[in-house]
GUKOLVO-631776 format. One record per residue (C-alpha): residue number from 1; x, y, z; chain; residue in three letters. Coordinates in nm, 3 decimals. Each point is the difference from the previous one (the first is absolute). Example, Ala and Ser with C-alpha at 12.3 -4.5 7.8 and 13.67 -1.06 7.14 Angstrom:
+------+---------+---------+---------+------+--------+
| kevo |    east |   north |      up | palo | drenro |
+------+---------+---------+---------+------+--------+
|    1 |   1.230 |  -0.450 |   0.780 |    A |    ALA |
|    2 |   0.137 |   0.344 |  -0.066 |    A |    SER |
+------+---------+---------+---------+------+--------+
***
This chain:
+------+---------+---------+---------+------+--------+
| kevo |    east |   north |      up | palo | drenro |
+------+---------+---------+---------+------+--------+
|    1 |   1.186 |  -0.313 |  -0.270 |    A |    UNK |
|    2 |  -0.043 |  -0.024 |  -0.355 |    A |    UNK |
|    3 |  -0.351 |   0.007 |  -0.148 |    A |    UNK |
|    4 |   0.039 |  -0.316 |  -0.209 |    A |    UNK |
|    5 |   0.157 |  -0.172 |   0.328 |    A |    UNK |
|    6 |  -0.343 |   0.175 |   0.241 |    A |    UNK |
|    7 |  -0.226 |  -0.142 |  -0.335 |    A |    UNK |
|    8 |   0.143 |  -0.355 |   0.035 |    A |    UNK |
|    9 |  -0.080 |  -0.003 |   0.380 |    A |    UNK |
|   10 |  -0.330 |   0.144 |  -0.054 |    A |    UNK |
|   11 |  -0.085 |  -0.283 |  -0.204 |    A |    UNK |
|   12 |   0.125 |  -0.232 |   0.268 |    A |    UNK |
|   13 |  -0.154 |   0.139 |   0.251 |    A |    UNK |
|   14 |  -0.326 |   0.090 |  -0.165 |    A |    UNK |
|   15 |  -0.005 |  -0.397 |  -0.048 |    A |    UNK |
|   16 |   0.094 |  -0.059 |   0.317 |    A |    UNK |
|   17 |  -0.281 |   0.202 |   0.121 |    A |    UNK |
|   18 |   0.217 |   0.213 |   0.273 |    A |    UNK |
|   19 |  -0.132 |   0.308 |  -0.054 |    A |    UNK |
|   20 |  -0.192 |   0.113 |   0.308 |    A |    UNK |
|   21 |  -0.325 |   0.244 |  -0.014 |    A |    UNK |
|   22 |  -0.097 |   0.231 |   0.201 |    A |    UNK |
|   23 |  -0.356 |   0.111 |   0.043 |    A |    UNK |
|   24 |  -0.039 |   0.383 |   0.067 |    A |    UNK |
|   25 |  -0.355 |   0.174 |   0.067 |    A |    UNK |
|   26 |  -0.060 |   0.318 |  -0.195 |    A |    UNK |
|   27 |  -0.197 |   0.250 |   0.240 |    A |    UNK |
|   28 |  -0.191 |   0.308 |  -0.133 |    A |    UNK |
|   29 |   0.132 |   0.246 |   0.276 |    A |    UNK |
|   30 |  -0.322 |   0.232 |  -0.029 |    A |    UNK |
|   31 |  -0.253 |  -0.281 |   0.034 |    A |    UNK |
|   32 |   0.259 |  -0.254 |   0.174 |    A |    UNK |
|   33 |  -0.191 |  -0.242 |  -0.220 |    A |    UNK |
|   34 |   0.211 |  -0.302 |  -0.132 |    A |    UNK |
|   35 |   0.040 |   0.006 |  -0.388 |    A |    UNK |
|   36 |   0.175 |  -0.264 |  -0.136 |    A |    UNK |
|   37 |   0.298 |  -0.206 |   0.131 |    A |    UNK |
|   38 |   0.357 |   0.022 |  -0.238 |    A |    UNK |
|   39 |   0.234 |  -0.339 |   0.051 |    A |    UNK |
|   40 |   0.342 |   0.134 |  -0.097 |    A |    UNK |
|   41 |   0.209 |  -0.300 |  -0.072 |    A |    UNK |
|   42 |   0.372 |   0.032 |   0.147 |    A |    UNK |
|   43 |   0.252 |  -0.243 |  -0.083 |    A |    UNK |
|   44 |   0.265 |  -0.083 |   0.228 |    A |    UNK |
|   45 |   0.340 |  -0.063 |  -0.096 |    A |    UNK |
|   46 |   0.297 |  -0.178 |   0.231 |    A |    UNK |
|   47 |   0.293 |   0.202 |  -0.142 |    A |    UNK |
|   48 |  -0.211 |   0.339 |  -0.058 |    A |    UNK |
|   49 |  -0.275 |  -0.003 |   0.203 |    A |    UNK |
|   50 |  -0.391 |   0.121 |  -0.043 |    A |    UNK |
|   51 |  -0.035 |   0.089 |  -0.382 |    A |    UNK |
|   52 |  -0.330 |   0.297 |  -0.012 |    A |    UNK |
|   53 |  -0.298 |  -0.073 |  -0.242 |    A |    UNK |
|   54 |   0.121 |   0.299 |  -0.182 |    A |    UNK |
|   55 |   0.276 |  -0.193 |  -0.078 |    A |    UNK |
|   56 |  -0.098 |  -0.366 |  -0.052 |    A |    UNK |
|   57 |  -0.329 |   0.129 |  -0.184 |    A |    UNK |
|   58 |   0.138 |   0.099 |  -0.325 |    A |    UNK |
|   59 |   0.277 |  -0.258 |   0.003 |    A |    UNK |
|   60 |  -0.265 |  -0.244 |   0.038 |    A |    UNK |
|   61 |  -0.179 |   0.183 |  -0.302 |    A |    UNK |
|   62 |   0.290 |  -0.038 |  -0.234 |    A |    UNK |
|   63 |   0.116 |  -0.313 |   0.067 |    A |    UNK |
|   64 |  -0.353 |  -0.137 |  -0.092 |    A |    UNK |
|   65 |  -0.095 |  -0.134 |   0.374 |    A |    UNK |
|   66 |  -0.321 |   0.229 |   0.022 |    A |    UNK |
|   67 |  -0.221 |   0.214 |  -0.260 |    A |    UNK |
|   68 |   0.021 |   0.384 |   0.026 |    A |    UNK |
+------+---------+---------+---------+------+--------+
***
């Protein structure tokens, strides 16, 4: 898919407010004491499926959608 075609859904969908997060415990495996929790943010796409954080992230970041 073309990045200017993925930008123009992102801002659709980031309007739309489809993106679903996930909410994922971070463990310290010594202590087994709970950190923090990390909420990656996939966004799923009809013709191409789950689109990673790693991924939407920086798109997201240069299309003007979130801060760095």
């Amino acid at each position: 898919m073309p990045r200017r075609a993925l930008e123009n859904d992102l801002r659709r969908a980031w309007a739309a407010q489809e993106f679903e997060p996930f909410f994922q415990p971070l463990v310290e495996v010594g202590t087994r004491r709970l950190t923090c929790f990390v909420a990656p943010l996939p966004w799923r796409l009809p013709e191409r499926g789950l689109v990673q954080p790693d991924d939407v992230i920086p798109l997201t970041e240069e299309a003007g959608l979130i801060l760095p």
